[in-house]
C-alpha positions as CSV (number, residue, x, y, z in Angstrom):
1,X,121.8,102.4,78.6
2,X,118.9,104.7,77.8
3,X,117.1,106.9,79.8
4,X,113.8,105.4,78.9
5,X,115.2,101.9,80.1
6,X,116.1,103.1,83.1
7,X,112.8,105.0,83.7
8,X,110.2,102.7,82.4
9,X,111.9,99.4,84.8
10,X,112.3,102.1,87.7
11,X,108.6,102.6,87.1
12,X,107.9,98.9,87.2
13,X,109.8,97.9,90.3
14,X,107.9,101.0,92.1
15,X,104.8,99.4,90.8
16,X,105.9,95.8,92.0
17,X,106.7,97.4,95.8
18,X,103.2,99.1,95.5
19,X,101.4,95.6,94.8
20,X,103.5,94.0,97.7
21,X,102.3,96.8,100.0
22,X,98.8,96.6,98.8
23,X,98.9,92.7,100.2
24,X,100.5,93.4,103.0
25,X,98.2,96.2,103.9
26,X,94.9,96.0,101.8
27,X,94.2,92.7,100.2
28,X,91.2,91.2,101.6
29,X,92.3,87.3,102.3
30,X,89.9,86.3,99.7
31,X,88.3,88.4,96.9
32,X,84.8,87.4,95.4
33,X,87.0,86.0,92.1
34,X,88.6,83.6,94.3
35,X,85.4,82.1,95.8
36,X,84.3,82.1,92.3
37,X,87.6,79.8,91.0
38,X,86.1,77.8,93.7
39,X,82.9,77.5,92.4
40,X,81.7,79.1,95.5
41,X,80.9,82.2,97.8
42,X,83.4,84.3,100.1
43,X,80.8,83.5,103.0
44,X,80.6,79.8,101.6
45,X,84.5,79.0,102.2
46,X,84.5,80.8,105.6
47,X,81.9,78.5,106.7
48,X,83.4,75.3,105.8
49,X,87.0,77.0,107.0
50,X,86.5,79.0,109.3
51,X,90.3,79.7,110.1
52,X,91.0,79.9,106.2
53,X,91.0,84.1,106.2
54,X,93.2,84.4,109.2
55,X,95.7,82.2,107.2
56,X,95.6,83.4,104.0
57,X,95.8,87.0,105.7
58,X,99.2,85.7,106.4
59,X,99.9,84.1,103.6
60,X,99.5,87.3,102.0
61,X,101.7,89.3,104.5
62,X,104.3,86.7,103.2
63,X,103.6,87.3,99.5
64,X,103.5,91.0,100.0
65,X,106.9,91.2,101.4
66,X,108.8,89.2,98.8
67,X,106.8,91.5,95.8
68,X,107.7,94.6,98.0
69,X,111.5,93.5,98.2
70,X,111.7,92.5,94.8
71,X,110.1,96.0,94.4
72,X,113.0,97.1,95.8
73,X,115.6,94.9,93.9
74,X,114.1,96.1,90.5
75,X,114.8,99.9,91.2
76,X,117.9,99.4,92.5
77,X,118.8,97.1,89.3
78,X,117.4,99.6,87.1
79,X,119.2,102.9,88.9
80,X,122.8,101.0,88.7
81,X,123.1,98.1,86.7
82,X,121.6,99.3,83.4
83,X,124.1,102.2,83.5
84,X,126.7,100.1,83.6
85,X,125.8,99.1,79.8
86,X,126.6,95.2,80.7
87,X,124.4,92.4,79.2
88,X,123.8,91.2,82.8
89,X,122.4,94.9,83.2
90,X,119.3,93.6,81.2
91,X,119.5,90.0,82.1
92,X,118.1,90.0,85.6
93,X,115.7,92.4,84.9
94,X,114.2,90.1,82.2
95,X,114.6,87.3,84.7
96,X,113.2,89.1,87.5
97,X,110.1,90.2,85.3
98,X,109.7,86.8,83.9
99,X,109.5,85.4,87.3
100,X,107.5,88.2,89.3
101,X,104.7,90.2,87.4
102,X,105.5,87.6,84.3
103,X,104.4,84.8,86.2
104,X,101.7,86.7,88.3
105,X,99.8,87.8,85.0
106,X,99.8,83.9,83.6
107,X,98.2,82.9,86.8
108,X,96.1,85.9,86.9
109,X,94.5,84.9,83.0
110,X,93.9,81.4,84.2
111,X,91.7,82.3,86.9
112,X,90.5,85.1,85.1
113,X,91.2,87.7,87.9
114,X,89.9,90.9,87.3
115,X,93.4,92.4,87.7
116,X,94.6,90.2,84.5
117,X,94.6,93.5,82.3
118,X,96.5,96.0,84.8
119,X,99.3,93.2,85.4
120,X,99.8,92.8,81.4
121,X,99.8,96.4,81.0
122,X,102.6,95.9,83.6
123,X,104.1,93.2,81.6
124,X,104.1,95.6,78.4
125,X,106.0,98.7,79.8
126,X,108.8,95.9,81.2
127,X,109.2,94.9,78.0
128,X,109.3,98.0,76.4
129,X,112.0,98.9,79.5
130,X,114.2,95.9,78.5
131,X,113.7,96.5,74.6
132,X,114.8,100.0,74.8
133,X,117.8,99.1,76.9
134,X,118.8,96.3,74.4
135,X,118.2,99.3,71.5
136,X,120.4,101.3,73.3
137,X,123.7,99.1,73.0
């Protein structure tokens, strides 16, 4: 496999870990984009459910720790299995970036979240990873 391969999804999984600890640690349980989806206010949904931050706080603990691991997964994927030069070497990154970030940026253009952009980006360089480690066979 390539170096670039190897860099750019070693990159993206050290991005993916970054976004799981961001929700772990960081993440407000609602942003004003959410309310918005809602057709409402941050203040507004807090009111009618008043127990709705401390869950999604945890909600978000959850979420953070399975993009943090899969984080994880990606860079460890990427530092062996795509020097290995097998097929499967590509296919679970592709299936791991489908299903992660992949996923994450659809959702993210339907409710026009203001992090849409960044997470395409994302999308862009894993694709770019995979294509140069299909190039290099």
């Amino acid at each position: 496999m390539t170096l670039v391969a190897v860099w750019l999804l070693t990159a993206c999984g050290s991005v993916i870990f970054l976004i799981g600890a961001y929700f772990i640690a960081a993440r407000p349980s609602l942003l004003p984009e959410d309310a918005r989806y809602m057709g409402s206010t941050v203040e507004g949904l807090i009111d009618v459910v008043p127990g709705l931050s401390g869950w999604l706080r945890r909600v978000f603990w959850v979420l953070g720790g399975f993009a943090g691991t899969t984080g994880v997964l990606v860079v460890y994927v990427a530092q062996t299995s795509l020097s290995s030069n097998r097929v499967s070497g590509l296919l679970v990154p592709a299936a791991v970036g489908a299903g992660s970030v992949g996923w994450m940026t659809v959702v993210n253009f339907m409710i026009r979240s203001a992090f849409r952009w960044a997470l395409l980006t994302l999308c862009g360089l894993w694709a770019l990873g995979l294509l140069a480690g299909l190039t290099a066979r």
